[in-house]
Structure formats: C-alpha cells, structure tokens
KEKE-3310 file (N, C-alpha, C; in steps of 0.2 Angstrom, whole numbers, plus 5000, padded with zeros to 4 digits):
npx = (5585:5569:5559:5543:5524:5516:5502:5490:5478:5461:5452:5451:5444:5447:5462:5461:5458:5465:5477:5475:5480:5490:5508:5506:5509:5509:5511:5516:5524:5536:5550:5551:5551:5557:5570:5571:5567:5577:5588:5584:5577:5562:5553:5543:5528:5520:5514:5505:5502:5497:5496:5491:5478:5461:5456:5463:5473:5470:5469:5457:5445:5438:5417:5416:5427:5441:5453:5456:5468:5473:5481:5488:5493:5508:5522:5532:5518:5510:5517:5521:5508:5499:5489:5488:5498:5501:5489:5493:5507:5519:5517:5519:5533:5539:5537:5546:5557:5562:5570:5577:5575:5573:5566:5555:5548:5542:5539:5525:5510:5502:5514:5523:5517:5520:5530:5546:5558:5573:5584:5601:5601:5589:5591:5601:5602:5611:5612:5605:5585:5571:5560:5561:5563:5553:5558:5572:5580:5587:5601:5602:5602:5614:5622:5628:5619:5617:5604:5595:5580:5571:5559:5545:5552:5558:5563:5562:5564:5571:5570:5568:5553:5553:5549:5546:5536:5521:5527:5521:5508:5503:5501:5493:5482:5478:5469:5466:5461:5456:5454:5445:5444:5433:5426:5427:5436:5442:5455:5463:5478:5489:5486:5488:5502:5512:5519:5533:5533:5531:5528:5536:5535:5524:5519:5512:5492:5485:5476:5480:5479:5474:5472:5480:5469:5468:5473:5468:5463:5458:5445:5451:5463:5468:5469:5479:5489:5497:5506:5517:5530:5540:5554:5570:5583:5598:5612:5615:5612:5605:5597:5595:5589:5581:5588:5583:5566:5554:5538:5528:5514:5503:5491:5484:5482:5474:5486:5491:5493:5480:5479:5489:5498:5508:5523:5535:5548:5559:5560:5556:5548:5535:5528:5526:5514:5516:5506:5503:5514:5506:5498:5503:5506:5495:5485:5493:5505:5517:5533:5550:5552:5542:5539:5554:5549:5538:5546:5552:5543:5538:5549:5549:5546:5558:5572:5588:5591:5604:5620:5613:5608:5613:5602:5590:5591:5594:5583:5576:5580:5576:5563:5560:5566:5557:5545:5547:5548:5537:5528:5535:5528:5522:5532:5534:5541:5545:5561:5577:5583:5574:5566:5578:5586:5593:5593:5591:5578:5574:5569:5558:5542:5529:5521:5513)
npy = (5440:5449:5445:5436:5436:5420:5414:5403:5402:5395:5398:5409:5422:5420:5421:5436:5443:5439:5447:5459:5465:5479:5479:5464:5453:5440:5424:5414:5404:5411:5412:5426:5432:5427:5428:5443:5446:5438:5447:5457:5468:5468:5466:5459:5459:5450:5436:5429:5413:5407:5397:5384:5386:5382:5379:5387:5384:5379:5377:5385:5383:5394:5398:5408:5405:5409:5410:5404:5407:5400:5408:5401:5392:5383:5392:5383:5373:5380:5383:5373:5365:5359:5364:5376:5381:5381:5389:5401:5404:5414:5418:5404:5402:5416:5412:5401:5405:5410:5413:5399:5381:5375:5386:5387:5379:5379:5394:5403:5411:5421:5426:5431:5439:5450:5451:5459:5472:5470:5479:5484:5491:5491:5482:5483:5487:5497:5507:5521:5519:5525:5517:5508:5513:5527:5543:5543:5548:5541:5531:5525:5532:5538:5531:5514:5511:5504:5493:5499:5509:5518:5521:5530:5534:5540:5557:5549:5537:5525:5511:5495:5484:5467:5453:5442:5435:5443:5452:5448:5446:5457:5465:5453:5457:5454:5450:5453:5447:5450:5449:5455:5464:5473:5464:5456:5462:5467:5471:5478:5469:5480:5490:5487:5488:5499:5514:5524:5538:5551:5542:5529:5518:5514:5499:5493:5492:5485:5487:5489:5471:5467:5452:5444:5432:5426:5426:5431:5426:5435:5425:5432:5432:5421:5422:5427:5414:5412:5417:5423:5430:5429:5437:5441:5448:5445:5447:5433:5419:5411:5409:5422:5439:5450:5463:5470:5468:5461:5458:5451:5452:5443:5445:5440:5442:5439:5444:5455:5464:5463:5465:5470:5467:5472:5474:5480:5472:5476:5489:5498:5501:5495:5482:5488:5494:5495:5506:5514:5511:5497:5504:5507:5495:5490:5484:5486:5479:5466:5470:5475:5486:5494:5486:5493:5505:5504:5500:5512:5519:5513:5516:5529:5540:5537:5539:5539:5534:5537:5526:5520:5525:5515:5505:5510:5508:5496:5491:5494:5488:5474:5472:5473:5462:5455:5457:5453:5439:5437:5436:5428:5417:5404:5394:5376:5369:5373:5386:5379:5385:5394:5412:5417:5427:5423:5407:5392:5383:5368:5362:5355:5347:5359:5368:5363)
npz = (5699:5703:5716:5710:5711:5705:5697:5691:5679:5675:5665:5653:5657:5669:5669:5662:5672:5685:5679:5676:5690:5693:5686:5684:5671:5657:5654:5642:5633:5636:5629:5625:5637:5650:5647:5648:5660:5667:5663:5670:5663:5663:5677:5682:5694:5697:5688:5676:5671:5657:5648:5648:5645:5638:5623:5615:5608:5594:5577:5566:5553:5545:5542:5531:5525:5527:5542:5558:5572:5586:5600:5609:5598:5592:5585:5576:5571:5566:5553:5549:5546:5534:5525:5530:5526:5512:5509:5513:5509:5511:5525:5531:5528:5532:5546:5547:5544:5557:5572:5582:5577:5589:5596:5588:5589:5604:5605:5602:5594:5599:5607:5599:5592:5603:5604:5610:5606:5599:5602:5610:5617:5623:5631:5639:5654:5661:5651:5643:5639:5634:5631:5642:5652:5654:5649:5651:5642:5625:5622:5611:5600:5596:5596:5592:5580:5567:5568:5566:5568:5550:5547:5554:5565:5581:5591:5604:5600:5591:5588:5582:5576:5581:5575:5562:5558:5558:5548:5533:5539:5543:5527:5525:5529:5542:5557:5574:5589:5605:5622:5637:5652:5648:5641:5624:5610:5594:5583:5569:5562:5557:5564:5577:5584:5589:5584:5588:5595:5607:5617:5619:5626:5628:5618:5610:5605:5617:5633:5650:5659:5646:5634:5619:5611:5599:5581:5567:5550:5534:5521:5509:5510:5507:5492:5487:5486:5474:5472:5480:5491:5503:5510:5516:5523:5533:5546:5547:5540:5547:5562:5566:5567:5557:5547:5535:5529:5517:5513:5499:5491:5477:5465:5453:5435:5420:5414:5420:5437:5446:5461:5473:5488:5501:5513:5523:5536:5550:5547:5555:5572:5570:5558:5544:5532:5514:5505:5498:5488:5484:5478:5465:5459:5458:5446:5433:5422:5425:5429:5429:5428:5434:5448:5452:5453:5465:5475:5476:5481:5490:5501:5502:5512:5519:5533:5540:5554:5561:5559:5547:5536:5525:5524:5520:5506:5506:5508:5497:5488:5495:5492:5479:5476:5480:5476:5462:5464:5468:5458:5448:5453:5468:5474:5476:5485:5500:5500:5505:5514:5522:5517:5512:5501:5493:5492:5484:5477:5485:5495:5507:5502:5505:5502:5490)
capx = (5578:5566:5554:5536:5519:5516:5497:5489:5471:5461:5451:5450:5440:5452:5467:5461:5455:5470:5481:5472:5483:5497:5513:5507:5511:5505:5517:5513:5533:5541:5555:5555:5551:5563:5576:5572:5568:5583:5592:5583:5574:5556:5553:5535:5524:5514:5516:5500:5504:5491:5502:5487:5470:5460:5455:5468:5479:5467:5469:5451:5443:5431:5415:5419:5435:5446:5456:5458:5472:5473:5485:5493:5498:5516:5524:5532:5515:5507:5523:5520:5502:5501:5483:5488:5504:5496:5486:5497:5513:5521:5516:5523:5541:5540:5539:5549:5565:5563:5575:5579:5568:5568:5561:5549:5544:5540:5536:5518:5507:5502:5520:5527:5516:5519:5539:5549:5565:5581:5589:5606:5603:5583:5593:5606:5601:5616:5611:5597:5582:5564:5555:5564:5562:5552:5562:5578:5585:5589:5606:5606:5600:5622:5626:5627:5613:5615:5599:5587:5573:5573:5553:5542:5556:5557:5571:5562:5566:5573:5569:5562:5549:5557:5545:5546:5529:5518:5526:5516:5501:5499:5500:5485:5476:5474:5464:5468:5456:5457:5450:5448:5438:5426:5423:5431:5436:5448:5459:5468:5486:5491:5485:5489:5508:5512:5525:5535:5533:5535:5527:5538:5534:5515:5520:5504:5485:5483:5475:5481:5474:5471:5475:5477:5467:5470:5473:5461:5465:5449:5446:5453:5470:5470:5469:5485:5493:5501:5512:5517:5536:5544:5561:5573:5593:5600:5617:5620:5608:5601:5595:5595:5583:5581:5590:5578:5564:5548:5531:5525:5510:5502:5486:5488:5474:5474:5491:5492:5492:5476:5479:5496:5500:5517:5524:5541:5551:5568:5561:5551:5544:5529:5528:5526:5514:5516:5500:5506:5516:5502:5491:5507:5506:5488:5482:5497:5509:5523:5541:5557:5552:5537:5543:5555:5544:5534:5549:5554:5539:5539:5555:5551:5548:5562:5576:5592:5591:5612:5622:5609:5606:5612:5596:5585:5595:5594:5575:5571:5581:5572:5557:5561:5568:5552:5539:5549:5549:5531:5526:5534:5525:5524:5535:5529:5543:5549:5567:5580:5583:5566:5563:5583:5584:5601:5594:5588:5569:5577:5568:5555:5536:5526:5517:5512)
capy = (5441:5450:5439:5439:5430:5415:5411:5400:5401:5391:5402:5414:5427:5423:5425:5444:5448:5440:5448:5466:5467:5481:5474:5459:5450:5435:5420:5406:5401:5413:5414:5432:5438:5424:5435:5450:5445:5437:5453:5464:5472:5466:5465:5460:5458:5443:5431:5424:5408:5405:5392:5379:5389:5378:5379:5392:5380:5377:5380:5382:5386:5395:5395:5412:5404:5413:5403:5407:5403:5402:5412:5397:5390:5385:5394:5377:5369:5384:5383:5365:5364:5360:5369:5383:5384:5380:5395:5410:5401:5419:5416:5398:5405:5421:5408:5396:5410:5416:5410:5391:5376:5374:5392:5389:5373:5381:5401:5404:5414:5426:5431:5431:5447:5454:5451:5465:5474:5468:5486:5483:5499:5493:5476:5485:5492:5503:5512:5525:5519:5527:5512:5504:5518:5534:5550:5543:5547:5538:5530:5520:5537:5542:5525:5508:5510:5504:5489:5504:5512:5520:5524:5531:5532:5547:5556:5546:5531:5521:5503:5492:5478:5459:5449:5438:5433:5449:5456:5444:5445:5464:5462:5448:5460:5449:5455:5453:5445:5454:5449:5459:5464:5474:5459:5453:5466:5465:5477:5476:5471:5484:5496:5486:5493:5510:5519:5526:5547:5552:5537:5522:5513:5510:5497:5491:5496:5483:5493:5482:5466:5462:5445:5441:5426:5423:5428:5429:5429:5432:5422:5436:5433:5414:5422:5428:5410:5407:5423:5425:5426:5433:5438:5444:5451:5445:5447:5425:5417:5404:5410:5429:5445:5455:5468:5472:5462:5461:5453:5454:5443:5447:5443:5439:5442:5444:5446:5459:5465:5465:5467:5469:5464:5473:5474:5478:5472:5478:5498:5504:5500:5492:5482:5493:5491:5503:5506:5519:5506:5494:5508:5510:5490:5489:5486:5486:5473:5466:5472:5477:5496:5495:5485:5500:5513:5502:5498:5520:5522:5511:5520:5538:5543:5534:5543:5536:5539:5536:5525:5516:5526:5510:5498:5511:5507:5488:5487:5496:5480:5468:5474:5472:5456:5451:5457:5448:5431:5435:5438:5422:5412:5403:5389:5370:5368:5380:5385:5375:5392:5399:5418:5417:5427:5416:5402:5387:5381:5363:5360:5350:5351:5361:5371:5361)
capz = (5696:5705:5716:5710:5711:5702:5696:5685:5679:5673:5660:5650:5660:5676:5666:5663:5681:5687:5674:5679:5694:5693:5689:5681:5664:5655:5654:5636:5632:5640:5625:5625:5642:5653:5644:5650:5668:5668:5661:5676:5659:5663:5683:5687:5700:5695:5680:5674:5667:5651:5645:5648:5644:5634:5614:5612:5604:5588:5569:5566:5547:5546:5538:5526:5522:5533:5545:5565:5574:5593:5602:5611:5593:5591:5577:5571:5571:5561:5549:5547:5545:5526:5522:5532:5522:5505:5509:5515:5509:5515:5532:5533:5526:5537:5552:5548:5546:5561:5577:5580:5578:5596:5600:5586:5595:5609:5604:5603:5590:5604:5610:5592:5591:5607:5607:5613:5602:5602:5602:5613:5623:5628:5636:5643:5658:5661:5643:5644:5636:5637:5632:5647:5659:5651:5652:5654:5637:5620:5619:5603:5595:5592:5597:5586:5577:5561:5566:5568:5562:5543:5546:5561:5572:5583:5594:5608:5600:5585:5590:5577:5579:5577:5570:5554:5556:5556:5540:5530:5541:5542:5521:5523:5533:5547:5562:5581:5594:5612:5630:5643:5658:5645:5635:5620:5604:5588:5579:5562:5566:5555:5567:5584:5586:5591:5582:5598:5595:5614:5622:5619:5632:5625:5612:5607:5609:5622:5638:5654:5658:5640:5632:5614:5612:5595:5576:5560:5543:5530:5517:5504:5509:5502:5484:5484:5488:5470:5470:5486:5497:5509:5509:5523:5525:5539:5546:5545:5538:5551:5570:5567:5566:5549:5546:5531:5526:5514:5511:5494:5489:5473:5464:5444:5431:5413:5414:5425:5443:5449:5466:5478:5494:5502:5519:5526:5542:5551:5548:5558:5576:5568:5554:5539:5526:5511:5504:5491:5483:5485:5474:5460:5459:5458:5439:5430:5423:5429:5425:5434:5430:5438:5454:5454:5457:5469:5480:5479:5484:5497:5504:5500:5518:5525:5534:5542:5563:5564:5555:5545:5531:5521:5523:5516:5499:5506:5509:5490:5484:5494:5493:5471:5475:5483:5470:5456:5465:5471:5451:5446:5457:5474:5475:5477:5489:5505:5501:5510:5519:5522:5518:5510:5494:5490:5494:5481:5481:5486:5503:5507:5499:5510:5499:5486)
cpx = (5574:5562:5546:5531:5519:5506:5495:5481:5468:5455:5452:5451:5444:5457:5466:5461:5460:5478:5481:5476:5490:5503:5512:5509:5510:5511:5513:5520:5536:5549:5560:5558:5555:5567:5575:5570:5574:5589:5591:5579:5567:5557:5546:5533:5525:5516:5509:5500:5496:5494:5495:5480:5467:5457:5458:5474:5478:5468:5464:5450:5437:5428:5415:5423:5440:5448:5457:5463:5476:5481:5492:5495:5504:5517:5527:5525:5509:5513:5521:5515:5501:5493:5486:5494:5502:5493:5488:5504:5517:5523:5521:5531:5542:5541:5544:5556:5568:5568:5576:5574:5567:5563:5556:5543:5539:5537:5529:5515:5506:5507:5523:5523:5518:5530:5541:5554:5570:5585:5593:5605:5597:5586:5598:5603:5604:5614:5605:5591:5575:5560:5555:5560:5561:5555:5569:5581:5587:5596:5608:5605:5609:5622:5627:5621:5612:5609:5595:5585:5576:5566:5549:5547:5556:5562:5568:5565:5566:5573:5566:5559:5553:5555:5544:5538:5524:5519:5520:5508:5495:5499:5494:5481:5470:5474:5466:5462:5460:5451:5452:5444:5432:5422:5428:5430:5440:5450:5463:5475:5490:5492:5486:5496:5507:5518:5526:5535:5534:5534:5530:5538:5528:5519:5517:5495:5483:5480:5477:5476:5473:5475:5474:5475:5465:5469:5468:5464:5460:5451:5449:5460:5474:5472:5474:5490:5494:5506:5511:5525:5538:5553:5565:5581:5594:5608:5621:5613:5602:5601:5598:5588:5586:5582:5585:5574:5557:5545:5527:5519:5504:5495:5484:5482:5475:5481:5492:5491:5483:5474:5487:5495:5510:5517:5531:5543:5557:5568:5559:5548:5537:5530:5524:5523:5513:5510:5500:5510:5512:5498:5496:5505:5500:5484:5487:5502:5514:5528:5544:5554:5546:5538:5550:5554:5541:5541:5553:5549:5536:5543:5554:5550:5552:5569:5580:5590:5597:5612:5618:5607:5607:5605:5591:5584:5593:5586:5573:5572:5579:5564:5556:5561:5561:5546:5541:5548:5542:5527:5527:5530:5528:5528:5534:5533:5546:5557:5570:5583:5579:5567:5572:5583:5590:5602:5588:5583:5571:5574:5562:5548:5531:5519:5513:5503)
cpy = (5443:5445:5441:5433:5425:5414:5407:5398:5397:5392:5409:5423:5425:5423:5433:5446:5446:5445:5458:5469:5473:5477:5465:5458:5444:5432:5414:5402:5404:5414:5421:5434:5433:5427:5441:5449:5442:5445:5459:5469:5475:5464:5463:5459:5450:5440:5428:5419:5405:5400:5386:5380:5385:5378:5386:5391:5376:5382:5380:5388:5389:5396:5401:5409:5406:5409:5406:5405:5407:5405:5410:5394:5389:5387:5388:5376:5373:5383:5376:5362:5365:5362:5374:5385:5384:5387:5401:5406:5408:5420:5412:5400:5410:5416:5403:5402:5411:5411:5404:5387:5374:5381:5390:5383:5376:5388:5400:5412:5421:5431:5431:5439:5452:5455:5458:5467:5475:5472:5484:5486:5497:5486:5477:5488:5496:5508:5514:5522:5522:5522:5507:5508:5525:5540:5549:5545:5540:5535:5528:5525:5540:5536:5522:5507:5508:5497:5493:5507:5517:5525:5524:5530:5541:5550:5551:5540:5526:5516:5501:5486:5470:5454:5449:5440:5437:5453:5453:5446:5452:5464:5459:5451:5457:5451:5451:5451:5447:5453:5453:5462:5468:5470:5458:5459:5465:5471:5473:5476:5475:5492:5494:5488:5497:5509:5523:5533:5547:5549:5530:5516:5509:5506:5493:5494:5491:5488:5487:5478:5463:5456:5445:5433:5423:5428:5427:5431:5428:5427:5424:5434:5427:5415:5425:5420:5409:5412:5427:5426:5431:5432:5440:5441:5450:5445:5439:5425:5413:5409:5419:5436:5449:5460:5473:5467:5463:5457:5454:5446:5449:5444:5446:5439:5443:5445:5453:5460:5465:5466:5467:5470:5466:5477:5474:5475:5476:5483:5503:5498:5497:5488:5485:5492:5499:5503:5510:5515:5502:5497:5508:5502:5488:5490:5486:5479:5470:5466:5474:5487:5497:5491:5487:5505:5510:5503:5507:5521:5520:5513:5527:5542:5540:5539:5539:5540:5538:5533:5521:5518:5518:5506:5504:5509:5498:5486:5489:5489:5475:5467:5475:5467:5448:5450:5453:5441:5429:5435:5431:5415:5408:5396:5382:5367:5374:5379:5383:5380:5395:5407:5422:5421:5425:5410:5398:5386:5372:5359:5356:5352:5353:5365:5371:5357)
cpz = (5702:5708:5713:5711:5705:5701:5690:5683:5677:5667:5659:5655:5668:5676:5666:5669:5684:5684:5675:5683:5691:5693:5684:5675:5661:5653:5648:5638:5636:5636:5625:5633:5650:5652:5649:5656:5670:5670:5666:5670:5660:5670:5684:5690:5702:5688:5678:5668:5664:5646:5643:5647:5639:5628:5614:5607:5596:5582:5567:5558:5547:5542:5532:5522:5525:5537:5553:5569:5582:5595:5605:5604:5593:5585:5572:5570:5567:5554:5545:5546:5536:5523:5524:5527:5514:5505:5509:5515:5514:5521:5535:5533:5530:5545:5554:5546:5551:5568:5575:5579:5583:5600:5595:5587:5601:5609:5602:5597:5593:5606:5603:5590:5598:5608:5606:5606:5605:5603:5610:5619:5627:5634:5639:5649:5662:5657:5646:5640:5638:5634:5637:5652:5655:5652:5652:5646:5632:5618:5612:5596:5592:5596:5591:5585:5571:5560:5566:5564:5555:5543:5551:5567:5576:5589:5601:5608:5593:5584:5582:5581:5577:5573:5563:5553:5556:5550:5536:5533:5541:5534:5519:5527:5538:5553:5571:5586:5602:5618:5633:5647:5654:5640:5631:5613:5599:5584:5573:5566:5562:5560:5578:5585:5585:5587:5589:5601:5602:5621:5619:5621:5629:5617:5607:5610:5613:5627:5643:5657:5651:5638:5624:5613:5605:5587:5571:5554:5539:5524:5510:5503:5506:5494:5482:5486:5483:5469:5477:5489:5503:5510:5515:5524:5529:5539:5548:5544:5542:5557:5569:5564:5559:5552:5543:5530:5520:5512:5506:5492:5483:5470:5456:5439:5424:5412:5416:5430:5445:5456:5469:5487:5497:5509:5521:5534:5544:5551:5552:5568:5575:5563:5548:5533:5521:5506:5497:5487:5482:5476:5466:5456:5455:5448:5432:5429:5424:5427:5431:5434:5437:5446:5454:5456:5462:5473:5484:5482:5491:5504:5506:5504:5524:5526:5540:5551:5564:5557:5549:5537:5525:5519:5520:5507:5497:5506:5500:5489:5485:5492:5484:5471:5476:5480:5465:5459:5466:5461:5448:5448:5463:5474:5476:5483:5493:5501:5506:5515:5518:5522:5513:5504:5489:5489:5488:5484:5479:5492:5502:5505:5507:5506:5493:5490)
residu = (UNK:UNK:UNK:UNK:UNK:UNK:UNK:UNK:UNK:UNK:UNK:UNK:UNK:UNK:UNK:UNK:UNK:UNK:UNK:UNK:UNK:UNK:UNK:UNK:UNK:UNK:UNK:UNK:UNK:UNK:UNK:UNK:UNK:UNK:UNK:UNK:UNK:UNK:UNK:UNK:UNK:UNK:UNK:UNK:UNK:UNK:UNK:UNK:UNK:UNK:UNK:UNK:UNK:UNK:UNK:UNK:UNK:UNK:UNK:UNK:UNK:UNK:UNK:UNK:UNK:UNK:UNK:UNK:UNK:UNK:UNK:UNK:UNK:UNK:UNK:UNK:UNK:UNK:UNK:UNK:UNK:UNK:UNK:UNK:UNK:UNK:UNK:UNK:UNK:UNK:UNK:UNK:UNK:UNK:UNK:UNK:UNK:UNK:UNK:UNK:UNK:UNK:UNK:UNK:UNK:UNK:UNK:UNK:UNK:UNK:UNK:UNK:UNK:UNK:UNK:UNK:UNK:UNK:UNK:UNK:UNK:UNK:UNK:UNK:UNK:UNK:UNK:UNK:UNK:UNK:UNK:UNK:UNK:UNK:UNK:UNK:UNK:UNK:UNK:UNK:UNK:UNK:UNK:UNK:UNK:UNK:UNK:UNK:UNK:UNK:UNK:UNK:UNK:UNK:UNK:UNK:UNK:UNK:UNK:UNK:UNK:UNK:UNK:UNK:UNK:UNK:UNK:UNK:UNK:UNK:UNK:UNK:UNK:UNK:UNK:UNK:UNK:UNK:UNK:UNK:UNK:UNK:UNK:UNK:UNK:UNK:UNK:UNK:UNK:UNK:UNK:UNK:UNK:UNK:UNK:UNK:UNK:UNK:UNK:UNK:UNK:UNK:UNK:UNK:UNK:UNK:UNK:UNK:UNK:UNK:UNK:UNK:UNK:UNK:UNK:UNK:UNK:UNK:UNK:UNK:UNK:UNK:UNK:UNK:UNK:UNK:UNK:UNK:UNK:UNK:UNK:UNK:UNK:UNK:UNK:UNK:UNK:UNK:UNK:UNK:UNK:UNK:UNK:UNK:UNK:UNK:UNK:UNK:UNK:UNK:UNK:UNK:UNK:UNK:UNK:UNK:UNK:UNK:UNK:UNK:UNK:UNK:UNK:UNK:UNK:UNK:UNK:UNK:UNK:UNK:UNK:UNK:UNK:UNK:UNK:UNK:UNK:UNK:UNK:UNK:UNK:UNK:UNK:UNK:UNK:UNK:UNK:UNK:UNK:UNK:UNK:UNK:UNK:UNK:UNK:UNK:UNK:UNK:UNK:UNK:UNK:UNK:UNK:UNK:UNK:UNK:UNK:UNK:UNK:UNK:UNK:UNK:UNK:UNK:UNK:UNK:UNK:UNK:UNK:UNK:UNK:UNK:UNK:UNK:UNK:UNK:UNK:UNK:UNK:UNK:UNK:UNK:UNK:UNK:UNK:UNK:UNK:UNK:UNK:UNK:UNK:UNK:UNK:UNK:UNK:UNK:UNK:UNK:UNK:UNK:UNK:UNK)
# end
C-alpha cells in the first residue's frame, strides 16, 4: 500500500479545506475504499478521516415531513429505524439486501453513494481500465462482461453502479446535501452520477474537496409507503451485488394509478430512473398488460455492451415482478430475504 498522510478534523469546514489537497480522499468506514488501497486501485495522498464529525450521524424529521439523514448514518441503523422504514419501506429492503450485516453495520449513508464498481477489469490493475487510468483502454468491453451496462454505457466504459440503496432513493427523489470550500449546495441524486461517455474517471458531480454531508427525502415520498418494493436478481442470494434490480413505488387512488415511482439497478453506471415508464403508469389501472408496456418501455433503449444481452430480457421481468408486488401492497413484515423476489414475506415486522 502506498504510504499517505493520515488527518483527522474536527469539523466540518476543516474536513473540506483539508480534503482540498491534491491526492486526498475522505475516510467514514472505509468498506469500499480499504479494498482498493489495498488492491493498489485507489493510491492517495492524504486520508481525511470524517468518521467522528459530529451531528452527521442523525435521522432528523423534518418539519415539511421530509426526513434527513446524516451522511455518517449506518446503513443497518437506517434499515432498522422503524419510522424511517414504515415510511420508504423500499429503502429499508434496498438496504437491508445489500452486502453482509457486518459491512452494513459499519457502511455509511455517505459511502454507500459514493462506492466504486465492482467491474473485475477496474480492480485488476494489470486489465486496462479508463476509469482507473484515462486513456489506457477498456478491457471488460470484449472481456466477461456479462455484469455490465445495458443503458448509458459507452466504448469508454461499461461499469455499472453497485448500490442497492440509491435505486429506491433516486425513485423518491431524494436530494443530496454538498460541503465544500464555496459553501454548502444540493443536487437531485438522480442527477449526481455521471454516466461515463469519454470521461469515466468523473463519477459523480462532486468538484474536489466536496463532502457529502447528508441525504433528504421530501415529504411526498412517504405517500407512496403502502405500495412499495424492491426487488433484485443476484447471482446467490445473500452477500452479492445485483445483476438486475428495480424500485417500483406506486401511489393507488380510486382504483387506479395515480402516480408511479420506478428505478432500475445493475444497468447502467448510474441508477436509472425510467420516466417514460413512469408517464405509461401514471393514471391508469393496474394489470399485467399495462405493467408490460411499462417495463418495454423501461428497456427500449437498452443495448447489450458484450455478453449481456440476457439481463435486458432480465430487468423487463423484474421491473414487472416489481410493479405487481408494489400494486398489491407493501408488506407488514420485511421478507426473510430482503429485496428476494423467491423469498416469503416471513421475517420480522418492520414495516408495520
């Protein structure tokens, strides 16, 4: 492992100015980015450990209704927080999928959006990568690619994004809070990744130095909690990343749709929301046809980068599997396999 500096602030505002430096990188858990210093992936300078910065680590309501949630959050303890999961059930089960219960002990709200992609070729660093190293060339583009991109990939780069937890969130149109030596700003997280076009390397609109210092969800997205799920294909069921996944949260009137709520994972370098489906959903009542056309339409600019062509076939079907369960309603107990679309709703109340 490369050697670097080591600091540790003791706000906010000297976390960025330290974090400013060339070379630096901001340290919470350290789940992801331990790996990739390890691996010689990720070399930096400086480490700015924000592990102990203080009121970053609250679930705070707010008074809209909307709920805020600090950046040092642990993903368990967002998961397990029984309003927050009563509210954005979606959420709570996109969380609780995701790796083991010791990383979601210790993983962080903050690095759960900023974590890297697993693609083999960006942790090899014999493989070319250009989001590793710009310019050097795409290996996993005629490599094993069948976990890669379907939508927004580019010849630079085919990566997908990893995160559970962001399907759901970009869906509830929840907003990003940003420090940074010009003050404080906020972006939709729909719009804070980059899709990779011929800069891979930028994979979000951070500028350096920034810090995320915590999440917002408004109060609109509580009103989809009775017809909510998330779903997600993985290659074993426990401690693995989505092949394919989706976030379907619905909002029921009169006996018809009166609003939709739909997100993919596993397709794209970004999480994915399909808007176009979103508009077919919107207003109509709920059947298998009509979450068939939503799920083609979800798809309809998706294109195999290698061998992959399969999961575009794979995400219509969950992304069907996900409106129908989100239509009959949100469950009173998490399934005893969270986000499983095999898996009995057996597990313990959470969402009740």
């Amino acid at each position: 492992m490369k050697p670097f500096d080591y600091v540790r602030p003791a706000t906010v505002q000297a976390a960025v100015a330290a974090a400013a430096e060339p070379g630096a990188v901001y340290l919470a858990a350290g789940t992801n980015l331990l790996d990739l210093m390890k691996g010689g992936v990720s070399r930096p300078n400086r480490l700015v450990d924000v592990s102990h910065l203080p009121d970053l680590d609250r679930i705070e309501e707010l008074a809209d209704g909307g709920v805020r949630i600090g950046a040092l959050v642990r993903n368990a303890d967002l998961a397990r927080d029984l309003s927050f999961a009563r509210r954005f059930p979606a959420v709570a089960e996109a969380l609780l999928s995701g790796a083991s219960a010791q990383l979601r002990n210790a993983a962080t709200v903050g690095g759960n959006l900023l974590q890297r992609t697993r693609c083999a070729y960006f942790y090899d660093t014999a493989s070319a990568c250009n989001k590793r190293d710009p310019g050097a060339g795409c290996d996993a583009r005629f490599g094993d690619n069948r976990q890669h991109a379907v939508l927004g990939w580019s010849e630079s780069c085919i990566a997908t994004h990893p995160s559970d937890f962001c399907v759901p969130l970009v869906a509830l149109d929840a907003v990003v809070e940003i420090e940074g030596e010009a003050g404080r700003r906020e972006i939709p997280l729909e719009n804070f990744h980059r899709l990779p076009g011929d800069t891979p390397q930028r994979e979000s609109m951070l500028e350096p130095g920034e810090m995320i210092v915590a999440l917002r969800l408004p109060a609109a997205a509580a009103q989809f909690a009775a017809h909510a799920r998330y779903l997600k294909i993985r290659d074993r069921t426990s401690y693995a990343f989505a092949v394919v996944s989706a976030a379907a949260a619905l909002r029921i009137a009169g006996g018809a749709i009166a609003e939709a709520r739909l997100a993919l994972g596993g397709v794209a370098l970004k999480p994915w929301r399909a808007r176009e489906a979103e508009a077919i959903l919107n207003g109509a009542r709920a059947d298998a046809a009509l979450f068939d056309r939503a799920a083609q339409s979800a798809l309809a600019a998706a294109k195999p980068s290698g061998g992959n062509g399969f999961k575009i076939e794979l995400a219509r079907r969950i992304v069907k599997r996900a409106l129908t369960l989100a239509a009959a309603g949100t469950p009173e107990r998490m399934p005893a396999l969270p986000a499983s679309p095999f898996a009995a709703v057996s597990g313990e109340v959470i969402h009740a």
